[in-house]
matplotlib code that plots the C-alpha trace (Angstrom):
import matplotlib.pyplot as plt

x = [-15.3, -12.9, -13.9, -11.5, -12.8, -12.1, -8.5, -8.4, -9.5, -7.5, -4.4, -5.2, -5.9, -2.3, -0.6, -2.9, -4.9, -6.5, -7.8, -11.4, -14.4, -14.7, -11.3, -11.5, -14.8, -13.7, -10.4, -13.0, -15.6, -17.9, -20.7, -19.5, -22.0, -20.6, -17.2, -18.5, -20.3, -17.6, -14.5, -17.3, -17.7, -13.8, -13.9, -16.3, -15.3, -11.7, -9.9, -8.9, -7.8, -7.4, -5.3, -1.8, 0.5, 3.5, 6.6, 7.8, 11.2, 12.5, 11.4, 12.9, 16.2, 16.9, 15.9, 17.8, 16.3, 17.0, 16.3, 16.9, 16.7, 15.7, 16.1, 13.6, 13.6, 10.7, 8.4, 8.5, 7.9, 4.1, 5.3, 8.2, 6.3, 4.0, 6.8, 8.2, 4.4, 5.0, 8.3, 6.9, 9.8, 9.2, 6.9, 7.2, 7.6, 7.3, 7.8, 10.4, 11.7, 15.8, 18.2, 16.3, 12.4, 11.3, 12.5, 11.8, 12.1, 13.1, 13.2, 15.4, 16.2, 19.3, 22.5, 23.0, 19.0, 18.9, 22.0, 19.5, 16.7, 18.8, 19.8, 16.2, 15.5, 18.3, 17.6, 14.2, 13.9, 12.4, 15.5, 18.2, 20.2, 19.8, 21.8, 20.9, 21.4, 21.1, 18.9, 21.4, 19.3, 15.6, 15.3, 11.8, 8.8, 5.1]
y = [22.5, 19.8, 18.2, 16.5, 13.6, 14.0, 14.7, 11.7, 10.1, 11.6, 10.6, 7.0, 7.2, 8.6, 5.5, 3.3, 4.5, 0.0, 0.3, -1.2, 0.8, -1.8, -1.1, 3.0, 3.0, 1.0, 3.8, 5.8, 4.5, 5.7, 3.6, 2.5, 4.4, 7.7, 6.8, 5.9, 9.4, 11.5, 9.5, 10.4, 14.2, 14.4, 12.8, 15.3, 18.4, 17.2, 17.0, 13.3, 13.4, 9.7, 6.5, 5.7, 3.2, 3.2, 1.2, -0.9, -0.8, -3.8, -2.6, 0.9, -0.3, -1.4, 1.8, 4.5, 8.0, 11.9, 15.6, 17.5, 20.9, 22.3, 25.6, 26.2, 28.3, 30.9, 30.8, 26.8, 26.2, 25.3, 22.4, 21.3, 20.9, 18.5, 16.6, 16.2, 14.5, 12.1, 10.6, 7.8, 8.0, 11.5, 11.0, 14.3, 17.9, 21.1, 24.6, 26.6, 30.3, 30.7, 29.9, 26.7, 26.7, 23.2, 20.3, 17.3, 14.0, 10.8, 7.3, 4.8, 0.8, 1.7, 4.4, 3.4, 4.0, 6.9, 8.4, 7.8, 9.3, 12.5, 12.7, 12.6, 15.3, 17.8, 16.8, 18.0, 21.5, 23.7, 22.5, 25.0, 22.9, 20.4, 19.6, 16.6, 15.3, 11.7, 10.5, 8.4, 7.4, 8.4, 9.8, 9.8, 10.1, 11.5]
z = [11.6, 12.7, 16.7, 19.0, 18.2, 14.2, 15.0, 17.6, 14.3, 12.2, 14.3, 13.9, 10.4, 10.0, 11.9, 10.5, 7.5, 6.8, 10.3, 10.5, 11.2, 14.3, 15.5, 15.1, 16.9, 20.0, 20.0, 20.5, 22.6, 19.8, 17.4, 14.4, 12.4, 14.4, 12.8, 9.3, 9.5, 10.5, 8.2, 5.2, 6.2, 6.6, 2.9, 1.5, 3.1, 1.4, 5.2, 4.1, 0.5, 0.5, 1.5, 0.9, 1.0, 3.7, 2.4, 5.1, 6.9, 4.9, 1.8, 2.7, 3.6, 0.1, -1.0, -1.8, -1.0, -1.4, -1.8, -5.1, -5.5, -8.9, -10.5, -12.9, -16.2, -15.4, -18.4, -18.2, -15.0, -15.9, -18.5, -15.8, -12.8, -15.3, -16.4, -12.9, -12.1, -15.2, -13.0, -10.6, -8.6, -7.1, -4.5, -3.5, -4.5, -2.9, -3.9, -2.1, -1.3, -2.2, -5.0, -5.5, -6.6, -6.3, -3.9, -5.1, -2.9, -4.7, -4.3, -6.3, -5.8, -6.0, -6.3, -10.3, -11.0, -8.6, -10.7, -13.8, -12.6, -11.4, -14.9, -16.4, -13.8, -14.8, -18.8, -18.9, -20.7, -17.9, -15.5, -15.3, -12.7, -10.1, -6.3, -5.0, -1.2, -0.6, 2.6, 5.1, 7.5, 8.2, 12.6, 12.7, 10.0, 11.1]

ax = plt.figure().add_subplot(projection="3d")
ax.plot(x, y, z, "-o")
ax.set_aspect("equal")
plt.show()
C-alpha cells in the first residue's frame, strides 16, 4: 500500500531521481532512515523500477525526435518487438488499439540519421509498414 508520504516521495523522485537521502528527508520533515526505508520498500515491492537519465535542454535541442507508428505482421510480432528492443534509439514503445499496433518514440542527432533509423525500422521482417511524425517542439513533459 502506497502512503501520502511515498507519493510525496515519489513526486520528488520524478523531478529529481540523484536527490540525496539528506535532501528528500528535509522535503519531508522525515529521518533519513524513514526515507531510506520507504525508497527500499518502493524498490522491492517493484513501485520504483529504477533511475534514469533525463537529457537536458541543450542536449535535446540538437536532437531530433518523433513518433512512428508500426504495423506488424501477426505471427512475428513476438521476434519484432525483440528486434525493436535491440535499436538504442527507441526509447520508447507502446502497444496501441487502431490501424497501427506499435508506437514507437525515437530519438536521432539528426534528420539524415533519423531518416536511417526509420529505414532500419520499416526493413525489419515483422514490419508491414511504418508512418512516422516528427516532434517540433516539446509543451510540457512529466
Amino acid at each position: 500500500m502506497i502512503t501520502s508520504q511515498d507519493e510525496k516521495l515519489l513526486a520528488i523522485l520524478r523531478t529529481n531521481a540523484r536527490a540525496s537521502i539528506s535532501d528528500l528527508a528535509r522535503a519531508l520533515n522525515l529521518s533519513r532512515s524513514t526515507v531510506q526505508s520507504r525508497m527500499l520498500k518502493l524498490e522491492e515491492t517493484g513501485v520504483i523500477k529504477g533511475y534514469s537519465v533525463d537529457y537536458g535542454d541543450a542536449y535535446l535541442s540538437q536532437m531530433v525526435s518523433a513518433h512512428v507508428s508500426i504495423k506488424v505482421k501477426q505471427k512475428l510480432t513476438t521476434k519484432t518487438n525483440l528486434e525493436l528492443k535491440q535499436i538504442d534509439a527507441i526509447s520508447q514503445l507502446y502497444a496501441i488499439s487502431g490501424e497501427f499496433d506499435l508506437i514507437a518514440v525515437v530519438q536521432a542527432q539528426n534528420l539524415e540519421k533519423l531518416s536511417h533509423l526509420l529505414d532500419d525500422i520499416g526493413n525489419l521482417d515483422g514490419v508491414e509498414r511504418t508512418t512516422s511524425s516528427v516532434i517540433l517542439e516539446t509543451k510540457f513533459k512529466r
